[in-house]
TIVEXNU-284972 format. One line per 3 residues: their letters; for each residue x, y, z of N, C-alpha, C, O. Coordinates in pm, whole numbers, plus 50000, padded with zeros to 5 digits. Layout:
BEGIN
a) X Y Z X Y Z X Y Z X Y Z; ...
//
This chain:
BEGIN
xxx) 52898 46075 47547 52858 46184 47460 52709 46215 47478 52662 46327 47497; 52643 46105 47470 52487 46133 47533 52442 46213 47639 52349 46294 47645; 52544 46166 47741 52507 46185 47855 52537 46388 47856 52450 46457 47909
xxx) 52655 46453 47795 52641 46564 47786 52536 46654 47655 52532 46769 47610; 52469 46539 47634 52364 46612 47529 52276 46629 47657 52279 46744 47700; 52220 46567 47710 52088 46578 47808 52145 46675 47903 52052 46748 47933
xxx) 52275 46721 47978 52291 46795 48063 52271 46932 47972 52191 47012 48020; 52342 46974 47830 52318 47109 47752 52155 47148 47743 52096 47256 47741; 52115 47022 47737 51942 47041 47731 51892 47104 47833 51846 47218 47830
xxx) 51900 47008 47959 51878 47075 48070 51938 47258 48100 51874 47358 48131; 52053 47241 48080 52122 47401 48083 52050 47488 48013 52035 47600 48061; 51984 47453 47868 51953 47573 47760 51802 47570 47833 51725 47655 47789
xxx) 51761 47502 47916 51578 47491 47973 51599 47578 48117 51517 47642 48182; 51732 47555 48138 51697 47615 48280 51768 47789 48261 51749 47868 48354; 51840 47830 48149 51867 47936 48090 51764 48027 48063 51757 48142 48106
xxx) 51645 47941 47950 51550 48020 47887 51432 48059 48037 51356 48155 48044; 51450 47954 48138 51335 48008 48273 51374 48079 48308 51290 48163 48339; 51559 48132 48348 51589 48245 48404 51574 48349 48384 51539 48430 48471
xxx) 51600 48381 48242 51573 48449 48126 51390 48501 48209 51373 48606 48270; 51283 48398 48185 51213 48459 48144 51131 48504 48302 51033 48579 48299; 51188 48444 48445 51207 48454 48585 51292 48658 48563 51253 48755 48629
xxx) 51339 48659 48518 51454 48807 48495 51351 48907 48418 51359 49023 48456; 51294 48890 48358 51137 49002 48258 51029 49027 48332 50946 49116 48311; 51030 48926 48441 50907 48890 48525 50953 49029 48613 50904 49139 48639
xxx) 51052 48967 48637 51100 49061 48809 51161 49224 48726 51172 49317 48806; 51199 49255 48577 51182 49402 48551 51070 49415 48508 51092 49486 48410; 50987 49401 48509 50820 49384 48476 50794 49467 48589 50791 49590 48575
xxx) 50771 49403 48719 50720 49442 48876 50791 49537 48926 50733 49608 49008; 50966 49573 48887 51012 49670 48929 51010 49798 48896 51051 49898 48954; 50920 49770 48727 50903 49881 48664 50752 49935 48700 50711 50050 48704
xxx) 50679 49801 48727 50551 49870 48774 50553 49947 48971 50479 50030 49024; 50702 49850 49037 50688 49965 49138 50767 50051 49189 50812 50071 49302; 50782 50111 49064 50878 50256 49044 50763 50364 49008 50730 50459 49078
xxx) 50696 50313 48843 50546 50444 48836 50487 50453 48940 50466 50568 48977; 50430 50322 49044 50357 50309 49147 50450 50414 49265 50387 50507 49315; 50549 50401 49291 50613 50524 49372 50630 50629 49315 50593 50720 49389
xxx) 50670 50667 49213 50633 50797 49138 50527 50892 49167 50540 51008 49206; 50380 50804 49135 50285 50812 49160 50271 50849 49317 50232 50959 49355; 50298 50774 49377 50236 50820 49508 50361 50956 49585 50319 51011 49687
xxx) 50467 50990 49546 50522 51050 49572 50484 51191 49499 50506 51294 49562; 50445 51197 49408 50333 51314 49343 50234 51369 49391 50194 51485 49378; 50183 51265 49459 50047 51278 49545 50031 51362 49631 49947 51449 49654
xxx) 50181 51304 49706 50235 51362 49877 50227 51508 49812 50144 51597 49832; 50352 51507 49718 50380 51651 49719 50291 51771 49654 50310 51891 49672; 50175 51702 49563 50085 51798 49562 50015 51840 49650 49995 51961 49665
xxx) 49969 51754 49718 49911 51759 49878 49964 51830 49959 49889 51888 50038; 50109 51850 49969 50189 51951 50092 50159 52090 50016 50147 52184 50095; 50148 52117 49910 50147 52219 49809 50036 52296 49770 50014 52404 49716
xxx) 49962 52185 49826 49781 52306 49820 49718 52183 49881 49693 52096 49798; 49684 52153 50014 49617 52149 50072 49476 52067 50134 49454 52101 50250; 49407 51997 50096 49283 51994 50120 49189 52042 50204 49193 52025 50326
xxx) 49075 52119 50127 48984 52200 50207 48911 52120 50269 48858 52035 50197; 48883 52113 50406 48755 52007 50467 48669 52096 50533 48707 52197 50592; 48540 52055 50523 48459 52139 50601 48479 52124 50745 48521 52022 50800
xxx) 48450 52216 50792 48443 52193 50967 48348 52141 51035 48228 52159 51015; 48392 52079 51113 48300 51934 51222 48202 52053 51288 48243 52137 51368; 48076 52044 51243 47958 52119 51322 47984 52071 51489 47987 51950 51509
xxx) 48001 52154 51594 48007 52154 51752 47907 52058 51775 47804 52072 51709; 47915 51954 51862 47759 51883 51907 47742 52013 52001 47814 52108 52031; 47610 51968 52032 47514 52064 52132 47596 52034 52244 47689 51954 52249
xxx) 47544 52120 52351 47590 52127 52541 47486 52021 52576 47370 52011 52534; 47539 51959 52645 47469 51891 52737 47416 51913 52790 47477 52000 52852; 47260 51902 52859 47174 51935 52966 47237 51898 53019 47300 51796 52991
xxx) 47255 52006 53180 47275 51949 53298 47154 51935 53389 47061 52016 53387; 47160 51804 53488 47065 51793 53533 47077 51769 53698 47194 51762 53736; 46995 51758 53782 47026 51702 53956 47034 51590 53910 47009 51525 53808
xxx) 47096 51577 54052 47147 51430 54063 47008 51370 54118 46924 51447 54164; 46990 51261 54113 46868 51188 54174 46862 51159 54319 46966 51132 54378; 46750 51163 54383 46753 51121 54522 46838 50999 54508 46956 51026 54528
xxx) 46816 50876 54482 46843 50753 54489 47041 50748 54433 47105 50648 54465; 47097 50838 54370 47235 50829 54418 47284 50940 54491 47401 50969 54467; 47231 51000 54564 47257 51094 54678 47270 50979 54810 47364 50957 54886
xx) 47144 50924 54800 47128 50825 54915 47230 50728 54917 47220 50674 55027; 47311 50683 54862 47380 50580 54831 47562 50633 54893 47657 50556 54879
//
């Protein structure tokens, strides 16, 4: 009779961790559902208007120059 008191014990301890292992994990699934929400909002405001960027100023032309005696000679 003892011996199934200590196994119910064990059962109602390893019940209440699952239990609280199971809040944990809809906890994180709920935070990454807003978290995709969120970023799926993002996208689609973004396809929807745009971002303006300024335009990359041209670098300058390169001087061109002669070639040097010394790799002519070569």
């Amino acid at each position: 009779m003892e011996l199934r008191r200590d196994v119910a014990e064990y059962r109602a301890a390893a019940e209440a961790q699952a239990e609280i292992v199971r809040e944990r994990i809809n906890a994180a699934l709920e935070v990454s559902r807003r978290t995709r929400e969120e970023i799926e909002e993002r996208i689609a405001s973004e396809l929807h208007a745009p971002r303006v960027t300024a335009k990359k100023a041209a670098a300058p032309a390169r001087k061109r120059t002669r070639a040097s005696p010394r790799a002519a000679a070569k």
